[in-house]
C-alpha positions as CSV (number, residue, x, y, z in Angstrom):
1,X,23.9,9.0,37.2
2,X,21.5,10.0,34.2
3,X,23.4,9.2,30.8
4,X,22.0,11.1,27.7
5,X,21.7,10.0,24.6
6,X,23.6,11.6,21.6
7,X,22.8,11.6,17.8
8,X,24.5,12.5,14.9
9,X,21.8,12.0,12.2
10,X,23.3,12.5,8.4
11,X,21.6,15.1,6.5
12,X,21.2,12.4,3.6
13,X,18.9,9.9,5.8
14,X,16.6,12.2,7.4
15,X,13.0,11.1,6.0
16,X,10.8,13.4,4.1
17,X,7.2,13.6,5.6
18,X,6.0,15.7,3.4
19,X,2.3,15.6,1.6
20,X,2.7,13.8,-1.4
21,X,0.7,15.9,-4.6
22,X,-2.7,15.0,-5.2
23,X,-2.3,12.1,-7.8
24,X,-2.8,8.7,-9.5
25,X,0.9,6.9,-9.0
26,X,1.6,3.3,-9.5
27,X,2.6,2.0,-5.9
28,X,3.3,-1.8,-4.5
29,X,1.7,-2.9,-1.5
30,X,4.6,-3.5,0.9
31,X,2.9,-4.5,4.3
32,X,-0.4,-5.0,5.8
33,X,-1.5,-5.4,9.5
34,X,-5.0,-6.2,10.9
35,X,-5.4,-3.8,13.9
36,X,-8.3,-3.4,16.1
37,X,-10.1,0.6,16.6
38,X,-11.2,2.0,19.9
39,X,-14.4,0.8,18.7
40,X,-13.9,-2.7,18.7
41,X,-13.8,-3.3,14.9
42,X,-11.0,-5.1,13.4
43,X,-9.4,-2.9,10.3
44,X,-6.5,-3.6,8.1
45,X,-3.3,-1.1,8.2
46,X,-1.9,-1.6,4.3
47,X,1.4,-0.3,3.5
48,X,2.3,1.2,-0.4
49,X,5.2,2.5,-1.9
50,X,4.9,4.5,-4.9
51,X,7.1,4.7,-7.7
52,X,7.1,5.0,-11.3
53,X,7.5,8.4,-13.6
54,X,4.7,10.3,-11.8
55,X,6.5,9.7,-8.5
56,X,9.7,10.6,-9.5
57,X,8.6,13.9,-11.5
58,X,7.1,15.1,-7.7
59,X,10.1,13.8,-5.9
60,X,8.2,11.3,-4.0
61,X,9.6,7.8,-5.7
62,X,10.2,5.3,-3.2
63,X,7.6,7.2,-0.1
64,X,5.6,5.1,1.9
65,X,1.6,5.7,2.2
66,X,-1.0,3.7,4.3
67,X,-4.9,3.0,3.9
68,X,-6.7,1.7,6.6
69,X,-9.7,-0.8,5.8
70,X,-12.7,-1.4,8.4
71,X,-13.7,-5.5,8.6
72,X,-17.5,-4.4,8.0
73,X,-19.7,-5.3,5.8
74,X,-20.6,-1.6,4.4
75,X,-17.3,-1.3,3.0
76,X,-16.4,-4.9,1.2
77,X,-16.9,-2.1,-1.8
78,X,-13.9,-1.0,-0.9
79,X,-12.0,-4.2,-0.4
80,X,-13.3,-5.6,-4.5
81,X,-11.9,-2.0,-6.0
82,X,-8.7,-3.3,-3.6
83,X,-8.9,-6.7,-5.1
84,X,-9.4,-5.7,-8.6
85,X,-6.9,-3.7,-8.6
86,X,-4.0,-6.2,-7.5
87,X,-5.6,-8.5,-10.3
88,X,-7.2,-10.9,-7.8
89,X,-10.7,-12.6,-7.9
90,X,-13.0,-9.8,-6.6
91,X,-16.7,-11.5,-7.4
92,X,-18.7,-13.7,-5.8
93,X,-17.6,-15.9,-3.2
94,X,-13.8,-14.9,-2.7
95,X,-11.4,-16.1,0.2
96,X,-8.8,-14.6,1.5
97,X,-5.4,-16.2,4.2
98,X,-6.3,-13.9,7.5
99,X,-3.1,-12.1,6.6
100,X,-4.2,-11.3,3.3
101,X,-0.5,-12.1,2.5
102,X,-1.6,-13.0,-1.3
103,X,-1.6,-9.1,-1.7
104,X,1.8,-8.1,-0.8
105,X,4.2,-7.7,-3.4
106,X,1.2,-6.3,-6.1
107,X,1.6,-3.1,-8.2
108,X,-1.6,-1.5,-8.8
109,X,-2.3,2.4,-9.2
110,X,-3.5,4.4,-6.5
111,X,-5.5,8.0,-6.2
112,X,-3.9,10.2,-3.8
113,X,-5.3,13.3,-2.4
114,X,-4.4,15.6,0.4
115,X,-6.9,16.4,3.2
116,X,-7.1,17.9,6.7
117,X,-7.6,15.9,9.9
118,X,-7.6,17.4,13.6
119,X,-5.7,20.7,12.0
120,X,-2.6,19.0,9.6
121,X,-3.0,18.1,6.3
122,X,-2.6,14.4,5.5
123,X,-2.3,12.3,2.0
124,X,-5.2,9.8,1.9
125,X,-5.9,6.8,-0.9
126,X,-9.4,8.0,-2.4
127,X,-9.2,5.3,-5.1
128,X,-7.7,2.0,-6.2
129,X,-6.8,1.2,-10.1
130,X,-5.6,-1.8,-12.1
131,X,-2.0,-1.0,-12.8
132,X,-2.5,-1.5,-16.2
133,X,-5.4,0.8,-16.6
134,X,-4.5,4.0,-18.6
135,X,-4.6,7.6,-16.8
136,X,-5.9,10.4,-19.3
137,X,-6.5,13.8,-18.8
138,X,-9.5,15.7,-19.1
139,X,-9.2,17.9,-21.6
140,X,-9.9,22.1,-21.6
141,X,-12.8,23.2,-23.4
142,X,-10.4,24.7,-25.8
143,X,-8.6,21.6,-26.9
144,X,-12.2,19.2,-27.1
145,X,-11.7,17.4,-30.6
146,X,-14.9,15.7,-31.6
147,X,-14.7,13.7,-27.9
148,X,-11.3,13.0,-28.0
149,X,-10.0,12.1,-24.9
150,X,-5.9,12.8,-24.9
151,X,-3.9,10.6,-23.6
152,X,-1.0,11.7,-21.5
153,X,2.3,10.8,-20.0
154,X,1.7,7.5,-17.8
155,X,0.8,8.1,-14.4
156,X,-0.4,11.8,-14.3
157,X,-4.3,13.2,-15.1
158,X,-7.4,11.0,-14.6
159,X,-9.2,7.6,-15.0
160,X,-11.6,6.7,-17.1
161,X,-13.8,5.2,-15.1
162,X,-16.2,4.6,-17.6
163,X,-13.7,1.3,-18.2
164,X,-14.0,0.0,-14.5
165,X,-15.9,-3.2,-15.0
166,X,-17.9,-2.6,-11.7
């Protein structure tokens, strides 16, 4: 005899998978997994969580969102923004445990921007930022004051990246 399964899922824990807004949030790395691709080539899986006043103005404080990082040599760019970010050596000769386990637990500030893949649109990490670095915006050609740059609540606008020491 074939017994069904039966679920009574509360309103108030169903997940939200909504696309989080394209942003710059402060986030903590949570987890990361090395994986290997169809290809052969092994890739970390790393696990954020944003929070923070920009992610609680778009009703996204507390979501999860993942990055996936190819082992290869053409993208160790991408692992010394990663590094820099999280405060960490990032020049020169710099080692790493295989888990990378030094990195969990670090607040840094992530780009977010929505794309499409296969037909659905997904959030993907464009770039990664020191948590303390400050996020202006960009002014309108109306409000230009002799080069000012305004600075605006945390969290929201742009980066300099003018102050990006690489």
């Amino acid at each position: 005899m074939n017994k069904m399964a039966t679920f009574d899922f509360d309103e108030k824990q169903r997940k939200n998978f909504s696309i989080i807004p394209t942003g710059i949030y402060n986030a903590a790395i949570e987890k990361i997994e090395e994986l290997t691709a169809r290809s052969g080539n092994k890739y970390k899986h790393i696990t954020f969580r944003v929070f923070g006043k920009k992610a609680e103005k778009e009703k996204v404080n507390g979501r999860l969102v993942w990055d996936n990082i190819v082992l290869l040599k053409q993208v160790e760019w991408k692992i010394q923004g990663l590094l820099y970010a999280c405060g960490l050596p990032h020049e020169g000769k710099v080692e790493l445990s295989k888990d990378w386990k030094e990195l969990i637990g670090k607040e840094l500030k992530i780009g977010i921007r929505k794309r499409e893949y296969q037909g659905t649109e997904q959030n993907e990490i464009k770039n990664f930022y020191s948590i303390t670095t400050e996020v202006v915006s960009q002014p309108k050609p109306s409000e230009e004051k002799k080069g000012d740059i305004p600075i605006i609540e945390e969290d929201e606008g742009e980066i300099d990246v003018s102050k990006i020491p690489f």
